[in-house]
TIRO-2110 file (N, C-alpha, C; in Angstrom, 1 decimal):
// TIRO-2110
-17.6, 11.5, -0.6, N, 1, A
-18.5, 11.3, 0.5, CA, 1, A
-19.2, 12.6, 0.9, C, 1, A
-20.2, 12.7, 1.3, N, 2, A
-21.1, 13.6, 2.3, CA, 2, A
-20.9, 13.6, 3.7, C, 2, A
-20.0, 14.6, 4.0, N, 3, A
-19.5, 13.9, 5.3, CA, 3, A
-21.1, 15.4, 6.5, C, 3, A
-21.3, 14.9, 7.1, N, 4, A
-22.8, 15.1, 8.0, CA, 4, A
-22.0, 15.0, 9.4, C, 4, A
-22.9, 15.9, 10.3, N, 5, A
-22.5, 15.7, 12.3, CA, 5, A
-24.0, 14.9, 12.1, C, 5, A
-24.0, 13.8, 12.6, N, 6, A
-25.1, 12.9, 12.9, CA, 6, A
-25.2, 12.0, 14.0, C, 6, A
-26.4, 11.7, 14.4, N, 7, A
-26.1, 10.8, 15.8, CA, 7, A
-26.2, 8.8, 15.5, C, 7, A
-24.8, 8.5, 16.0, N, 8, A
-24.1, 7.3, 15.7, CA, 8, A
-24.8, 6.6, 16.4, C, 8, A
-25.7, 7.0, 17.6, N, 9, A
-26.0, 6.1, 18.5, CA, 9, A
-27.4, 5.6, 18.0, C, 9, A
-27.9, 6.9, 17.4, N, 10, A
-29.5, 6.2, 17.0, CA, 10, A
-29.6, 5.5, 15.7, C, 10, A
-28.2, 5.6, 14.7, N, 11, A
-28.2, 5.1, 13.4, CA, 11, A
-27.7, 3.7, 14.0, C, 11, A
-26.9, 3.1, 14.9, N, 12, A
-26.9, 2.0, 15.3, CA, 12, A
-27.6, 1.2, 15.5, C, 12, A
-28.6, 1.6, 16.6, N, 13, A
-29.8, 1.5, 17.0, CA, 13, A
-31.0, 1.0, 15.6, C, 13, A
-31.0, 1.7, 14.8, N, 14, A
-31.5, 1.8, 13.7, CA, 14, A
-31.6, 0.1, 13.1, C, 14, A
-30.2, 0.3, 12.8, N, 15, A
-29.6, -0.7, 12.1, CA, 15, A
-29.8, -2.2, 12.6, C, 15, A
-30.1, -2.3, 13.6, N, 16, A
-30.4, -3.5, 14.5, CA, 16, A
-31.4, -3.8, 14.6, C, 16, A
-32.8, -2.8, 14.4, N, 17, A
-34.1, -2.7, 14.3, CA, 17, A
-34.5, -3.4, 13.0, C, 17, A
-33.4, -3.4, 12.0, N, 18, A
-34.0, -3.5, 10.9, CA, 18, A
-33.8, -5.1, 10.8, C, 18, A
-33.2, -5.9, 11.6, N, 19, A
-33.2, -7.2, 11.6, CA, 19, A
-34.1, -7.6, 12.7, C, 19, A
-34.9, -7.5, 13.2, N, 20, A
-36.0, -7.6, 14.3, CA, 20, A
-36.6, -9.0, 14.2, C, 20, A
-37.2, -9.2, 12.3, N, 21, A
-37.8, -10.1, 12.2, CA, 21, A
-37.1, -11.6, 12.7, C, 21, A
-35.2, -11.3, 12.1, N, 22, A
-34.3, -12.0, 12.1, CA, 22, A
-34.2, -12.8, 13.7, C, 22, A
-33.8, -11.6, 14.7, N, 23, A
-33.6, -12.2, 15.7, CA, 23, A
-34.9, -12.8, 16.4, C, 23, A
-36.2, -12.3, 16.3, N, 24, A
-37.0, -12.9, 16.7, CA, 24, A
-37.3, -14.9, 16.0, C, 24, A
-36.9, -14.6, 15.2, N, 25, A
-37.3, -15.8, 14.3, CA, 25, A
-36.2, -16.9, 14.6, C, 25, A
-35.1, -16.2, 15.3, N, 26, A
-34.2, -17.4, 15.3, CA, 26, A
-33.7, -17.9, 17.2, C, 26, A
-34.7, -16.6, 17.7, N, 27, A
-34.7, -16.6, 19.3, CA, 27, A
-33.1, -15.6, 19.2, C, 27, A
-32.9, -15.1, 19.1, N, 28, A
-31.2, -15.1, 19.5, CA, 28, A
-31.4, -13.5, 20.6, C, 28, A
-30.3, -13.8, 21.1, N, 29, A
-30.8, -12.9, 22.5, CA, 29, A
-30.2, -11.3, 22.5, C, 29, A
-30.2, -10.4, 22.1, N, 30, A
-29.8, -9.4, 22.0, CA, 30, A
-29.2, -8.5, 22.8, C, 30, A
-27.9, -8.1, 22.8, N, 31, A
-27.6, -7.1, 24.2, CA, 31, A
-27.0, -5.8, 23.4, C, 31, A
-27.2, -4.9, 24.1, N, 32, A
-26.7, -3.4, 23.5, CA, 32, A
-25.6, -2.9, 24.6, C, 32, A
-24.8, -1.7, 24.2, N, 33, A
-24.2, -1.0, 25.3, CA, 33, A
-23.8, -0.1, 24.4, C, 33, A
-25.3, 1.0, 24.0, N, 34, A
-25.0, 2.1, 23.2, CA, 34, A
-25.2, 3.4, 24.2, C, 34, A
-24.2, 4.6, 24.7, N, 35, A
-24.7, 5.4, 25.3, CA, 35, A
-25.4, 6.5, 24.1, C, 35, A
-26.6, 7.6, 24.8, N, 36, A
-27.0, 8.4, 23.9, CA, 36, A
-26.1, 9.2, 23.1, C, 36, A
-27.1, 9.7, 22.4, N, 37, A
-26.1, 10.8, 21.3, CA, 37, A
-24.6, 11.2, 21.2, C, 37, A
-23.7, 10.1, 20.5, N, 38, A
-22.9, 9.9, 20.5, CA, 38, A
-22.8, 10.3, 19.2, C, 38, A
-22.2, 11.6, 18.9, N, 39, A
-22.2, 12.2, 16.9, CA, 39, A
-21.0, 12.4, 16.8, C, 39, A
-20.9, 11.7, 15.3, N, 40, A
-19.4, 11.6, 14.9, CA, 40, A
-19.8, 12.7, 13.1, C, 40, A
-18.8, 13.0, 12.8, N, 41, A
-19.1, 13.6, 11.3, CA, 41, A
-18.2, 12.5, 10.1, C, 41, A
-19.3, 12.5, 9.3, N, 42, A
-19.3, 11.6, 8.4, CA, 42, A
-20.4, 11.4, 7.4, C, 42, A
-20.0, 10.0, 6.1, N, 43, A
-21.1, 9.9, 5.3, CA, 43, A
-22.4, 8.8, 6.0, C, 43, A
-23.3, 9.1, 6.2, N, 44, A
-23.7, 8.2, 7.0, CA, 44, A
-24.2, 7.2, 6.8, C, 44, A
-24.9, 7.3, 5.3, N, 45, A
-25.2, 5.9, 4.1, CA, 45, A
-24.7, 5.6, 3.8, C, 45, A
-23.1, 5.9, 3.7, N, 46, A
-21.9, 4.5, 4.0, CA, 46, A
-21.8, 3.8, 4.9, C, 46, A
-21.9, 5.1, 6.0, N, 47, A
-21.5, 3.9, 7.6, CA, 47, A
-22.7, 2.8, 7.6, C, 47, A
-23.9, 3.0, 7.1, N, 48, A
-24.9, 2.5, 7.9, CA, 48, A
-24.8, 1.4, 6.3, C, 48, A
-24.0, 1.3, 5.5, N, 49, A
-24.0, -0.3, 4.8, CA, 49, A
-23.1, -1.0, 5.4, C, 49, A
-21.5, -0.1, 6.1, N, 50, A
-20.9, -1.1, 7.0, CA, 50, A
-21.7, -1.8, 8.3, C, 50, A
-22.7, -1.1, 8.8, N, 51, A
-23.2, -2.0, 9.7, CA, 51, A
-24.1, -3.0, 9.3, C, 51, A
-24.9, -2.5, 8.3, N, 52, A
-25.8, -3.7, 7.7, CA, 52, A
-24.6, -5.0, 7.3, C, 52, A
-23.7, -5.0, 6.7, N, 53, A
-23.1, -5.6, 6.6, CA, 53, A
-22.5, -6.4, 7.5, C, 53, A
-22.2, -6.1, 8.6, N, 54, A
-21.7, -7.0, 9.8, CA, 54, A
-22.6, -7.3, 10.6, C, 54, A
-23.8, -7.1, 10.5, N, 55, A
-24.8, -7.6, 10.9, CA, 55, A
-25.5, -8.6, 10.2, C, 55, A
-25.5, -8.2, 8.9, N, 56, A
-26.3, -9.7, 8.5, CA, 56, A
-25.5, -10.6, 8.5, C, 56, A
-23.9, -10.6, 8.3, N, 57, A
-23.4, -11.7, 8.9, CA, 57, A
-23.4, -12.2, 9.9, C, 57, A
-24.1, -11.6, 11.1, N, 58, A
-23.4, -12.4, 12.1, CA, 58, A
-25.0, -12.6, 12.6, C, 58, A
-25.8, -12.6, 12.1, N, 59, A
-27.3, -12.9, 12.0, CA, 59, A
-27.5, -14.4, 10.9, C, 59, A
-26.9, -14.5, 10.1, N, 60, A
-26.6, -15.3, 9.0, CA, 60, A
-25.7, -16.9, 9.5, C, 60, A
-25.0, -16.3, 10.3, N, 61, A
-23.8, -17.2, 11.1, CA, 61, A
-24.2, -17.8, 12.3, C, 61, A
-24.8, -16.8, 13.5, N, 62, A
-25.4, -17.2, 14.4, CA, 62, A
-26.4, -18.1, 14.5, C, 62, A
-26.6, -19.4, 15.3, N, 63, A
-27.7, -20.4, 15.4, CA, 63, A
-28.7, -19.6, 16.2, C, 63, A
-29.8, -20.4, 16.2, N, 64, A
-30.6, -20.1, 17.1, CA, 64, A
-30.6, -20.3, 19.1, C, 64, A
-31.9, -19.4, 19.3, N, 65, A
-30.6, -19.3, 20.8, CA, 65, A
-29.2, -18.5, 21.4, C, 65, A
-29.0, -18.2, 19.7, N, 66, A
-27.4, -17.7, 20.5, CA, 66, A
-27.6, -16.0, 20.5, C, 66, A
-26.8, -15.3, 20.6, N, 67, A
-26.4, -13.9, 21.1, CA, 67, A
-25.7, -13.0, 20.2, C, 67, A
-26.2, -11.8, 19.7, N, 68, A
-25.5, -11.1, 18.7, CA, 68, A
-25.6, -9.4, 20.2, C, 68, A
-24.1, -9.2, 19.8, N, 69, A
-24.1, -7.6, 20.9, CA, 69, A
-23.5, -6.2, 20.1, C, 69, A
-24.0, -5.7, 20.7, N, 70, A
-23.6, -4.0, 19.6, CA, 70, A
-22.6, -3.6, 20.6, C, 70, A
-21.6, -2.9, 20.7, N, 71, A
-21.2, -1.9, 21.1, CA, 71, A
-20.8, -0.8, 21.1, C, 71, A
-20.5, 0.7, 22.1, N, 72, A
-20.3, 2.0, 21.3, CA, 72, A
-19.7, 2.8, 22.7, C, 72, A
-18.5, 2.9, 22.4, N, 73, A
-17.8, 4.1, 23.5, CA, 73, A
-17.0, 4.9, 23.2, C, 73, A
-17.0, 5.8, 23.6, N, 74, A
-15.5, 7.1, 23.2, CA, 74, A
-14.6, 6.1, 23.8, C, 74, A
-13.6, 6.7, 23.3, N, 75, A
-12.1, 5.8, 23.4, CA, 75, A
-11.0, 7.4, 23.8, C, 75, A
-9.9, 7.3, 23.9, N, 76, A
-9.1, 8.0, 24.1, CA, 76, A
-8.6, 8.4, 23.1, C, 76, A
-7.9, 9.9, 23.1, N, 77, A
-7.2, 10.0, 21.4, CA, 77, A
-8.7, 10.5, 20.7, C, 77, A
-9.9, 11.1, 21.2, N, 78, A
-10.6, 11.3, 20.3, CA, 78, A
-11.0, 10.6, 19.7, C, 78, A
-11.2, 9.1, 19.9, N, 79, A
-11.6, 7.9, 19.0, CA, 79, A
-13.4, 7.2, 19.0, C, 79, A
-13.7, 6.7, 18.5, N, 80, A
-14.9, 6.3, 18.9, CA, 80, A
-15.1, 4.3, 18.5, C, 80, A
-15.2, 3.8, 19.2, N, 81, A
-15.0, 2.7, 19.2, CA, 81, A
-16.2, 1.5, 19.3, C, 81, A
-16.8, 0.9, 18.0, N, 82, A
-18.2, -0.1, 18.1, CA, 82, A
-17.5, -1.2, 17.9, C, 82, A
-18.1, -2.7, 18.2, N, 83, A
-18.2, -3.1, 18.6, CA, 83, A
-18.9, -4.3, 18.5, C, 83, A
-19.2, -5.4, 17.3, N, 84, A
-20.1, -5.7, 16.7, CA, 84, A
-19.6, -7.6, 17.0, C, 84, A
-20.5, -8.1, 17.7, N, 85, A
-19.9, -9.9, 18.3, CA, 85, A
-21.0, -11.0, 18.1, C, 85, A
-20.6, -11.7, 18.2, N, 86, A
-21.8, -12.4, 17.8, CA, 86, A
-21.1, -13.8, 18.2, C, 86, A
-22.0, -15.4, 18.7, N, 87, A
-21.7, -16.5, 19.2, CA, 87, A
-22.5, -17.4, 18.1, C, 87, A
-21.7, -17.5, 16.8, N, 88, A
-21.9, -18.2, 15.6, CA, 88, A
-20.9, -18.9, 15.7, C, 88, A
-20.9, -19.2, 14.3, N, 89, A
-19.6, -20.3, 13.8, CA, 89, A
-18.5, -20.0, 14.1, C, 89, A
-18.2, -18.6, 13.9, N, 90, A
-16.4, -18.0, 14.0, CA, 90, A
-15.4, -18.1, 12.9, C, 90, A
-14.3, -17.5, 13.0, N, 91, A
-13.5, -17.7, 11.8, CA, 91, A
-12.5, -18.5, 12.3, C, 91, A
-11.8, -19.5, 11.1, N, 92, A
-11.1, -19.9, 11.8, CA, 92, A
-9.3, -18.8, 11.6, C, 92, A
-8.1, -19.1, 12.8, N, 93, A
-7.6, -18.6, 13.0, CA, 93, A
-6.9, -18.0, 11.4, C, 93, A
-6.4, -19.1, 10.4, N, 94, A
-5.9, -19.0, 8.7, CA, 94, A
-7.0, -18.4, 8.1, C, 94, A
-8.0, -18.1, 8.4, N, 95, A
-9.0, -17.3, 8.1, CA, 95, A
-9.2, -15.8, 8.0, C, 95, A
-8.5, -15.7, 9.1, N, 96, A
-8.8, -14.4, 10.0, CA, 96, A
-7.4, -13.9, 9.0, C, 96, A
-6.9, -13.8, 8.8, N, 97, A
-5.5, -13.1, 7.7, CA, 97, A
-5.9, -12.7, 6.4, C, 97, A
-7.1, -13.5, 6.1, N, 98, A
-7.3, -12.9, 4.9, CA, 98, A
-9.0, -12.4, 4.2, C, 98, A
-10.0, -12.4, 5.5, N, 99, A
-10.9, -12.2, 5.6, CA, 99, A
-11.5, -10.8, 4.6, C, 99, A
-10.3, -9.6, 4.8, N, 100, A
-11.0, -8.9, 4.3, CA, 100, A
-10.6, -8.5, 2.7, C, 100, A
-10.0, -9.7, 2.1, N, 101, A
-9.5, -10.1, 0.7, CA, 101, A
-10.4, -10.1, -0.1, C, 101, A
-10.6, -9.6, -1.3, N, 102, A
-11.8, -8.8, -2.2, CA, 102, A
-12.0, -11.2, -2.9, C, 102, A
-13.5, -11.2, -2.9, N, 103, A
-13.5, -12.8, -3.4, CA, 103, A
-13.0, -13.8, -2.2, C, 103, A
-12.7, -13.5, -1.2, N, 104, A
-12.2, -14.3, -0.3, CA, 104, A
-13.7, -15.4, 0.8, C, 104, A
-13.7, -16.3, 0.5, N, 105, A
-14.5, -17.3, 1.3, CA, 105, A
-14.2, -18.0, 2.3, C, 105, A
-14.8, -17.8, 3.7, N, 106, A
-14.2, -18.6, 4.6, CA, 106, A
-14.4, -19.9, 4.6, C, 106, A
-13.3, -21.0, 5.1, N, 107, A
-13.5, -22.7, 4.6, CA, 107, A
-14.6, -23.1, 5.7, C, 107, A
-14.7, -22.7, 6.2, N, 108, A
-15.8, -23.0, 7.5, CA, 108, A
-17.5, -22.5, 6.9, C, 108, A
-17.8, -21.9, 6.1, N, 109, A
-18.8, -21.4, 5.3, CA, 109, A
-20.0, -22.6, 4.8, C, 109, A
-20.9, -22.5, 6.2, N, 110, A
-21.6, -23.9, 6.0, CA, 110, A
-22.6, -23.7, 4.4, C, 110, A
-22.6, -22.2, 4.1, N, 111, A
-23.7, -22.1, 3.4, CA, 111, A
-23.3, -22.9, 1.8, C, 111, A
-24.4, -23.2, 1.6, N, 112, A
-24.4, -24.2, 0.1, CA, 112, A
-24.3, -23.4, -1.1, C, 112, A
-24.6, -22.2, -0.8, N, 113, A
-24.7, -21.0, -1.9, CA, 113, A
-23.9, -19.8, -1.7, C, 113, A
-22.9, -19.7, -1.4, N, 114, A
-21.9, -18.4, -0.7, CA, 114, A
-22.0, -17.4, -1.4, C, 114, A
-21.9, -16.1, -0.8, N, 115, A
-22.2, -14.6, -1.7, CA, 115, A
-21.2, -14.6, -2.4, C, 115, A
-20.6, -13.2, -2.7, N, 116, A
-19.4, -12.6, -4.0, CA, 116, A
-18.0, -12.7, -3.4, C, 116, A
-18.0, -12.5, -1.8, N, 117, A
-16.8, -12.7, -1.3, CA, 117, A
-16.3, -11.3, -1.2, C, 117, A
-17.3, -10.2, -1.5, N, 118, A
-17.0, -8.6, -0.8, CA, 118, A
-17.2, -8.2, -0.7, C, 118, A
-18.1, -8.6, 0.7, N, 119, A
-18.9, -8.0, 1.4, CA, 119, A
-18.1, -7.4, 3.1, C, 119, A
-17.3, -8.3, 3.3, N, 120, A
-15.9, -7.8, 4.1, CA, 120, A
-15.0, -6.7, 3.5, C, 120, A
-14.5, -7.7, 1.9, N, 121, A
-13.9, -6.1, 1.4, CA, 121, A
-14.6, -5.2, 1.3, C, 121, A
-15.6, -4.7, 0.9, N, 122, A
-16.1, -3.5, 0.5, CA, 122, A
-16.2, -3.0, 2.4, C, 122, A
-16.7, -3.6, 3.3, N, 123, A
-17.2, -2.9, 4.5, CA, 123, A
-15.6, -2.4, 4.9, C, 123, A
-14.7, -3.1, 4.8, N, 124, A
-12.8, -2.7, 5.1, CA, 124, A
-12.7, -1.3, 4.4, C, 124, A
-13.2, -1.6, 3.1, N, 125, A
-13.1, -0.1, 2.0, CA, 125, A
-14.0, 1.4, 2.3, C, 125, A
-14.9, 0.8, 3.1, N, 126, A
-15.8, 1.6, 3.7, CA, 126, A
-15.2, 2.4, 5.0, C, 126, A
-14.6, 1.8, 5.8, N, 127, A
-14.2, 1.7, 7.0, CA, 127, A
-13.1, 2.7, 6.5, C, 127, A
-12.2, 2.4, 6.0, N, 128, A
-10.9, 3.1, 5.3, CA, 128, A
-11.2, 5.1, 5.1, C, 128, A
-12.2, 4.5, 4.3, N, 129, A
-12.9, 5.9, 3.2, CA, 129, A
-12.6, 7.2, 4.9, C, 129, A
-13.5, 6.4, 6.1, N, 130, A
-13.6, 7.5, 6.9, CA, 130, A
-12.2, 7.7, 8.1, C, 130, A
-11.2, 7.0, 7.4, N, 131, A
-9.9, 7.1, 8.5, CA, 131, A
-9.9, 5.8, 9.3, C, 131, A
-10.8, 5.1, 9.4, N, 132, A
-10.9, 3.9, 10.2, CA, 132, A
-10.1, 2.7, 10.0, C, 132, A
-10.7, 1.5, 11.2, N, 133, A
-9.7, 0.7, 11.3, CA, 133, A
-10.8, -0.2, 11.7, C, 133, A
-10.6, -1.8, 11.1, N, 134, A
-11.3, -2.8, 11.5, CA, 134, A
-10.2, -4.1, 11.4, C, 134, A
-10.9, -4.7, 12.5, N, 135, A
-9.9, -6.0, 13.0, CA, 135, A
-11.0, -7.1, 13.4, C, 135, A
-10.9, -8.3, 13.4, N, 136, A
-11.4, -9.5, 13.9, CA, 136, A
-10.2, -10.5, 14.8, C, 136, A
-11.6, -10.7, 15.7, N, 137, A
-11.2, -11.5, 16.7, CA, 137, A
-11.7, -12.5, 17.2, C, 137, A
-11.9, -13.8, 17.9, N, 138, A
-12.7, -14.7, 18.2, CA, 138, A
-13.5, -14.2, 19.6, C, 138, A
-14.7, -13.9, 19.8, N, 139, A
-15.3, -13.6, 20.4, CA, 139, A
-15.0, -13.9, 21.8, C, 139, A
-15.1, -12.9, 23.2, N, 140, A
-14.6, -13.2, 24.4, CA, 140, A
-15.5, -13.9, 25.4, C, 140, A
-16.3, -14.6, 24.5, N, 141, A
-17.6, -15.2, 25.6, CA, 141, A
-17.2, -16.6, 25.2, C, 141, A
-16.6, -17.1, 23.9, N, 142, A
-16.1, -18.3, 23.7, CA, 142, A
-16.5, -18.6, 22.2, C, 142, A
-17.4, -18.9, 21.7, N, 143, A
-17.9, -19.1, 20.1, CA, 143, A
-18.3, -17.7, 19.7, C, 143, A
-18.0, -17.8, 18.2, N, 144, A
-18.6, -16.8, 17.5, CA, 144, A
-17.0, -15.8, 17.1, C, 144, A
-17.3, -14.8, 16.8, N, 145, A
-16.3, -13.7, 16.4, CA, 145, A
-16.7, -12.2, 16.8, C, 145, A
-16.0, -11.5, 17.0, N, 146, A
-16.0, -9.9, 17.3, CA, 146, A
-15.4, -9.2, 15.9, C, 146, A
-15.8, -8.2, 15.5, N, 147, A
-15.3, -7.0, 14.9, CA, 147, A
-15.4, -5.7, 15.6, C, 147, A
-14.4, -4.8, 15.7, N, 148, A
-13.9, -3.8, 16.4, CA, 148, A
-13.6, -3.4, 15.5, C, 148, A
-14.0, -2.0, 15.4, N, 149, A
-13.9, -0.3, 14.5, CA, 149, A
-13.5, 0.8, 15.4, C, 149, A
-12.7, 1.2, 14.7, N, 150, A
-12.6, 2.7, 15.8, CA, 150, A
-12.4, 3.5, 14.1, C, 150, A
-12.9, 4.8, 15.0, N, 151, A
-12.9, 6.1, 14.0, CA, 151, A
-12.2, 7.0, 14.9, C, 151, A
-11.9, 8.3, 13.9, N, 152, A
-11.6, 9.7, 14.4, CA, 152, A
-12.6, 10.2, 14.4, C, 152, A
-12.8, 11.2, 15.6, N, 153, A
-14.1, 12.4, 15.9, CA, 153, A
-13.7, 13.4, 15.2, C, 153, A
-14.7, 14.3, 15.3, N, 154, A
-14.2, 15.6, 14.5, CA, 154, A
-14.2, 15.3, 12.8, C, 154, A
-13.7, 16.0, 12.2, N, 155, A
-13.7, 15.8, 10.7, CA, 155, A
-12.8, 16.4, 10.0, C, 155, A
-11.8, 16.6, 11.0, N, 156, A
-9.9, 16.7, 10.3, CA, 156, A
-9.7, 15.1, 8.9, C, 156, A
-10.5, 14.0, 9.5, N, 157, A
-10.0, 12.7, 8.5, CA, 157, A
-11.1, 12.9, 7.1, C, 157, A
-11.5, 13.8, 7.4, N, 158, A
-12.6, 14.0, 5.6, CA, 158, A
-12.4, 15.4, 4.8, C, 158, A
-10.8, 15.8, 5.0, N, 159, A
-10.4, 16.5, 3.8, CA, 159, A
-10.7, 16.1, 2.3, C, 159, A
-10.5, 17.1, 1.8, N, 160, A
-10.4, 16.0, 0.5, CA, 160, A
-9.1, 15.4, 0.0, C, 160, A
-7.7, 16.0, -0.2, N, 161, A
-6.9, 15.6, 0.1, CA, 161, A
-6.7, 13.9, 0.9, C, 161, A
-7.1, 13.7, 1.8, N, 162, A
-7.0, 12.4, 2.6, CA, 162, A
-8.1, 11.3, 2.2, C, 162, A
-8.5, 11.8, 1.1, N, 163, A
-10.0, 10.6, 1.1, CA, 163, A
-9.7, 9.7, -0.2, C, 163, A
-8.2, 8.8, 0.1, N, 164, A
-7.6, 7.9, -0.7, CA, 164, A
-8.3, 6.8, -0.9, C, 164, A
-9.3, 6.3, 0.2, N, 165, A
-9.7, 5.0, -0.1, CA, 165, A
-10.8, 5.0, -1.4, C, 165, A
-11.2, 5.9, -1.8, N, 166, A
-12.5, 5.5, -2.8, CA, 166, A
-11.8, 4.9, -3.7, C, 166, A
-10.6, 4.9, -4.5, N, 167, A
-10.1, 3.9, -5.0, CA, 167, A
-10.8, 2.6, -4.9, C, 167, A
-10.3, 2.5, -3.7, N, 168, A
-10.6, 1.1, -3.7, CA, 168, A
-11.9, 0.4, -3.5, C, 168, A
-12.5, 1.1, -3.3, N, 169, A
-13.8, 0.8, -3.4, CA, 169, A
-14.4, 0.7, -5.1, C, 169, A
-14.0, 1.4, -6.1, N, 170, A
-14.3, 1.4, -7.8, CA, 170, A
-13.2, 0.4, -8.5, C, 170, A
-12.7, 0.4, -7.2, N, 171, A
-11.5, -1.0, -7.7, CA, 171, A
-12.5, -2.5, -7.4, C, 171, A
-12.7, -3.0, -6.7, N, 172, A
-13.4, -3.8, -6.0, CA, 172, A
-15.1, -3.7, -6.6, C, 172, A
-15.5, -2.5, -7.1, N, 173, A
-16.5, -2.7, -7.8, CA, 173, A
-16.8, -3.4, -8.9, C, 173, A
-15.8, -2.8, -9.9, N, 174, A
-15.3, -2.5, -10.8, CA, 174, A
-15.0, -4.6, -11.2, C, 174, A
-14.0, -5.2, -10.2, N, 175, A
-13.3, -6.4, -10.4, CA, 175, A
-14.5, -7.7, -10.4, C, 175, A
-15.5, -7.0, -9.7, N, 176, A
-16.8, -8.0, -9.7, CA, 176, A
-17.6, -8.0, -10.5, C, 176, A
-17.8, -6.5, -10.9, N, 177, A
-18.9, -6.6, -12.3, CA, 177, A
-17.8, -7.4, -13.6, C, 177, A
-16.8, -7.8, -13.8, N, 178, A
-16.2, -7.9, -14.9, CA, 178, A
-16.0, -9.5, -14.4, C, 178, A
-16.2, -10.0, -13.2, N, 179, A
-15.9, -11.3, -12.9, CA, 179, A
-17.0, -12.1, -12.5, C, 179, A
-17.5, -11.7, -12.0, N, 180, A
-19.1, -12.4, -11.6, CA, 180, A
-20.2, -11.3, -11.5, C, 180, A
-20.3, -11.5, -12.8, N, 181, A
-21.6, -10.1, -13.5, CA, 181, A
-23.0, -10.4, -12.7, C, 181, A
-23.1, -11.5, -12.4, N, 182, A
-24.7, -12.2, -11.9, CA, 182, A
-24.6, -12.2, -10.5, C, 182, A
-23.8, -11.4, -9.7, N, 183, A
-23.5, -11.8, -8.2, CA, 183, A
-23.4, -10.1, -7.8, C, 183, A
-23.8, -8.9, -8.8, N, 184, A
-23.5, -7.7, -8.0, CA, 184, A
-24.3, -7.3, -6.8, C, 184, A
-23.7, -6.5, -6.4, N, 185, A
-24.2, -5.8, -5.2, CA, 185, A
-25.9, -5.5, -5.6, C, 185, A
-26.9, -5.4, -4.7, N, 186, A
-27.7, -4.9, -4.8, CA, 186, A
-27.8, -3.7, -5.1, C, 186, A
-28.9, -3.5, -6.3, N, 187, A
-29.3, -2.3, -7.0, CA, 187, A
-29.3, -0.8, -6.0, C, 187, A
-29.7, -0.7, -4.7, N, 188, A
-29.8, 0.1, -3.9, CA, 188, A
-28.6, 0.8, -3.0, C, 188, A
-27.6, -0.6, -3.0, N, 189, A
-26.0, -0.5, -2.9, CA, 189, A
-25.1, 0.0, -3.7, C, 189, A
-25.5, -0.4, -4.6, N, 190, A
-24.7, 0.5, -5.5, CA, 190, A
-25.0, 1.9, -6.4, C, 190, A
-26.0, 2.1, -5.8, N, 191, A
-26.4, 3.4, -6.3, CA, 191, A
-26.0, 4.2, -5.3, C, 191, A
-26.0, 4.2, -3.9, N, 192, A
-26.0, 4.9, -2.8, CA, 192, A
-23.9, 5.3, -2.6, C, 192, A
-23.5, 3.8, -3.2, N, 193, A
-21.7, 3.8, -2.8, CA, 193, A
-21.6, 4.8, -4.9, C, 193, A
-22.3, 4.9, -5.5, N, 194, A
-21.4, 5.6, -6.7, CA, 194, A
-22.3, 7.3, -6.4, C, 194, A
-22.9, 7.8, -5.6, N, 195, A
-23.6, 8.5, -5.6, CA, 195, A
-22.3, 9.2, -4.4, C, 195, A
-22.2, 8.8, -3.7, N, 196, A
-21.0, 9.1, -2.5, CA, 196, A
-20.1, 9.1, -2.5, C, 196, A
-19.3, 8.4, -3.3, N, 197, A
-17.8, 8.6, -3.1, CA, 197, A
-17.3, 9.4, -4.2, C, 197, A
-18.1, 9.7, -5.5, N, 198, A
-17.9, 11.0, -6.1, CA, 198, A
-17.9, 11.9, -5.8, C, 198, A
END
């Protein structure tokens, strides 16, 4: 990885912009609670495919009408903590155990054409790479689901020594091009994740 001091709050920001057409097109009502310049050190064209990633899900999931929310605060312990919810379909609870299982599909998955099934794992593998930690939860407004990330500040967690997860990420690459060759990652994904974690 390229680990960069960059600002988390405008690459969020960013990232939310880039579905504009999405939320406009489906009405869904947007709330933020990003404070300014909030810089963490890291790769940052990793982080910003974990957010694309939990975004188009929950853009993908979400009906029209409903509510997708960002969030972003310092945490204690030096932590930094987003925030990512949405009032869609939800996972169900036997779900939620094995969501971020490389090939794993939720039974609730209205769609008629479901992706590769890792798109969760790789964003978990991503999450990992920088010390992090991701969890799901059923959303606290009532429908839909939450994901919660927290990272470490500073850049004690991007030794080289400690940067165990890329494994798993050329594991998980690796298991899909040999299993469903016609289902890989986009061309621009996977040039950006073999470019970085080398």
């Amino acid at each position: 990885p390229e680990a960069v001091k960059f600002n988390l709050s405008e690459q969020l920001c960013e990232s939310l912009l880039n579905f504009e057409t999405e939320w406009e097109k489906k009405n869904i009502d947007i709330s933020t609670s990003i404070p300014e310049d909030i810089y963490v050190t890291a790769d940052s064209e990793l982080l910003s495919i974990v957010w694309n990633n939990l975004l188009s899900n929950a853009f993908k999931f979400t009906p029209e009408e409903g509510k997708i929310s960002i969030e972003l605060q310092e945490k204690a312990g030096n932590q930094v903590e987003i925030v990512i919810s949405d009032t869609g379909i939800g996972i169900k609870d036997e779900d939620k155990k094995e969501i971020f299982n490389r090939f794993y599909q939720a039974s609730n998955n209205p769609n008629s054409s479901p992706g590769t099934g890792i798109g969760l794992h790789l964003t978990q593998a991503l999450v990992a790479l920088h010390h992090g930690t991701i969890t799901v939860a059923d959303n606290e407004e009532g429908t839909g689901c939450r994901f919660t990330m927290n990272f470490p500040l500073g850049n004690a967690h991007l030794l080289p020594e400690e940067q165990h997860a890329t494994s798993v990420i050329e594991e998980s690459k690796q298991s899909v091009a040999e299993t469903v060759p016609h289902l890989l990652l986009d061309n621009a994904t996977n040039e950006c994740i073999n470019e970085r974690i080398r």
